[in-house]
C-alpha positions as CSV (number, residue, x, y, z in Angstrom):
1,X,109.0,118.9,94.8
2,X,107.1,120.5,91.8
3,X,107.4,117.5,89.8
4,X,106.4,114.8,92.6
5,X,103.4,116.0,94.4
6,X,100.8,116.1,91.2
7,X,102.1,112.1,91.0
8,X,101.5,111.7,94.4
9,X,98.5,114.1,95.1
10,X,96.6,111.5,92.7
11,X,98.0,108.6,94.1
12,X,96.9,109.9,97.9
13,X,93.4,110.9,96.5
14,X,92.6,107.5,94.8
15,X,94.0,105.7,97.5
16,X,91.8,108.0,100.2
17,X,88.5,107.2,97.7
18,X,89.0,103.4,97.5
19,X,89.3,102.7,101.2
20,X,86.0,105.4,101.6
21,X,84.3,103.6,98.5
22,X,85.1,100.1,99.9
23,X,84.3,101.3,103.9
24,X,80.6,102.7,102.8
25,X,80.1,99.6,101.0
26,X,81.0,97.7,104.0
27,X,78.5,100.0,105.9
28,X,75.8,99.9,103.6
29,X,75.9,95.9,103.7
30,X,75.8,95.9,107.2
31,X,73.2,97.6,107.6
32,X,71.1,95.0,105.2
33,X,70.3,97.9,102.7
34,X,72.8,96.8,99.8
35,X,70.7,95.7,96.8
36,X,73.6,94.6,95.0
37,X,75.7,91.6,95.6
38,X,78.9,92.4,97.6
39,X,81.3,92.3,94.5
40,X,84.2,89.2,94.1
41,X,87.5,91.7,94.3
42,X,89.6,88.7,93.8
43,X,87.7,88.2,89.5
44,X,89.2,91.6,89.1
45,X,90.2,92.2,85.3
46,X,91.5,94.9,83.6
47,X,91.0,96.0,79.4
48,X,94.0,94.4,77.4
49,X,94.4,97.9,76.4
50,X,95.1,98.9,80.4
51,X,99.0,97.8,79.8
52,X,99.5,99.5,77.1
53,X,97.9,102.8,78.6
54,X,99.8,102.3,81.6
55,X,103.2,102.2,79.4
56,X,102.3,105.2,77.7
57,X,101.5,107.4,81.0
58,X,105.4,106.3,82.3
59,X,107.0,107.0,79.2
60,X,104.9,110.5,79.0
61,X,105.6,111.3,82.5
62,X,109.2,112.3,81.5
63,X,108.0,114.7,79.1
64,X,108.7,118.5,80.3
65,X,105.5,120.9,81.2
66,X,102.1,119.8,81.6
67,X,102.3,117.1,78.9
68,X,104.5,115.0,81.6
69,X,103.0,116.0,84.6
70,X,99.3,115.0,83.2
71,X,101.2,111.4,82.1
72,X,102.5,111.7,86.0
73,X,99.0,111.5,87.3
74,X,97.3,109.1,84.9
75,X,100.8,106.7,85.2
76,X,100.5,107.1,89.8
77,X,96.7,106.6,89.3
78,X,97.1,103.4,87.5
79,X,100.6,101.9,89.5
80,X,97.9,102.3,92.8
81,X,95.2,100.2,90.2
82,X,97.3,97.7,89.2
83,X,98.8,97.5,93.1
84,X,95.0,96.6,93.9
85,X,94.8,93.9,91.0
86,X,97.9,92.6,92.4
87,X,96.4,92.4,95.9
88,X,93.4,90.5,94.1
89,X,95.6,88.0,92.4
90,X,97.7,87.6,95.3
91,X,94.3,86.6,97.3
92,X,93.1,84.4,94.4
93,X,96.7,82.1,94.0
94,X,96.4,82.2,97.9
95,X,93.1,80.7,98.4
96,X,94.3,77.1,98.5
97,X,97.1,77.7,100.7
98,X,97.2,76.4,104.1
99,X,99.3,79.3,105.1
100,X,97.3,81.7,103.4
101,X,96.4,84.0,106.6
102,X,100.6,84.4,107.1
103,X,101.3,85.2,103.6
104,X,98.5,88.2,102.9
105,X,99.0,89.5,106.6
106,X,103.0,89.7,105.5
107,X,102.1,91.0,102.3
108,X,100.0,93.7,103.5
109,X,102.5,94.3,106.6
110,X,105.6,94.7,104.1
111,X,103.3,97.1,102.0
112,X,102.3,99.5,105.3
113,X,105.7,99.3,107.0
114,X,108.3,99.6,103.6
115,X,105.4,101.2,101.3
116,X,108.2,99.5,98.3
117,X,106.8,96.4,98.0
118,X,103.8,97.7,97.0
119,X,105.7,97.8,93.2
120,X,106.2,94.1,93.7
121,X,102.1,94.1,94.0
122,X,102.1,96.5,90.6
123,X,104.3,93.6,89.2
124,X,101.8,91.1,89.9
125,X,99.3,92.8,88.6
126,X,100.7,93.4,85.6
127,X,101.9,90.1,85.3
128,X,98.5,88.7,85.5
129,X,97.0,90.9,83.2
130,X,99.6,89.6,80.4
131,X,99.6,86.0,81.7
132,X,96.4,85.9,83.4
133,X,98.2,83.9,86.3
134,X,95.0,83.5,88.0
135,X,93.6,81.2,85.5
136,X,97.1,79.3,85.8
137,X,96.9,78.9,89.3
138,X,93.5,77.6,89.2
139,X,94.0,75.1,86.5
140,X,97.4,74.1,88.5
141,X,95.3,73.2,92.0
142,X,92.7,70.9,90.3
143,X,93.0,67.3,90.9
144,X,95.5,65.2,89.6
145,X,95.0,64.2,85.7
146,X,93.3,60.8,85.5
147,X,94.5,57.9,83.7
148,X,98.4,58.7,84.2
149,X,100.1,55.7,86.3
């Protein structure tokens, strides 16, 4: 138990302030007083450095004593960030779809009921942010190349 709840404290806590940071933003633009534009979740990106950091908090977070328990926080902190980039990808390759109301609804059912495939989401994310598979997908559902019989 000693060794999980830091992990898992952080990972409640940043969870617990992006649904409040996303609800009062959905407030605030309800009420008409946002002076921003609502931002495009989906054009998410993270620093090239991101992956690498993200390595380096797993590999820390079996160190023994605070060292790894520090590299516990920073690497449950950034699986919940790149679970959230991996929603926003998922949402992005989706947006063409026909059946694209079925597959996030699934998605985020599998996530609430199993909570595991929420590391297939981390995947994603990570995936995109070494393949950038939203730029793929995009270039992939333009129209057909002309001039090819």
């Amino acid at each position: 138990m000693v060794l999980v709840t830091p992990p898992f404290a952080a990972l409640f806590a940043t969870f617990t302030n992006l649904i409040d940071l996303w609800l009062a933003g959905r407030i605030v633009k309800t009420s008409g007083r946002l002076k921003r534009p609502w931002p495009d979740i989906m054009a998410m990106k993270f620093p090239p450095y991101a992956v690498a950091l993200f390595a380096l908090a797993v590999a820390g977070s079996f160190l023994a004593g605070l060292p790894g328990v520090m590299s516990g926080v920073l690497a449950a902190t950034m699986l919940l960030a790149y679970t959230v980039l991996g929603f926003a990808v998922l949402h992005a390759i989706s947006r063409n779809m026909a059946s694209r109301g079925l597959v996030l609804t699934g998605a985020y059912a599998l996530v609430i009921v199993f909570g595991w495939p929420m590391l297939v989401m981390t995947l994603l994310g990570l995936a995109d942010s070494a393949l950038d598979l939203r730029a793929r997908a995009a270039t992939k559902g333009g129209p057909p190349a002309q001039g090819k019989s």
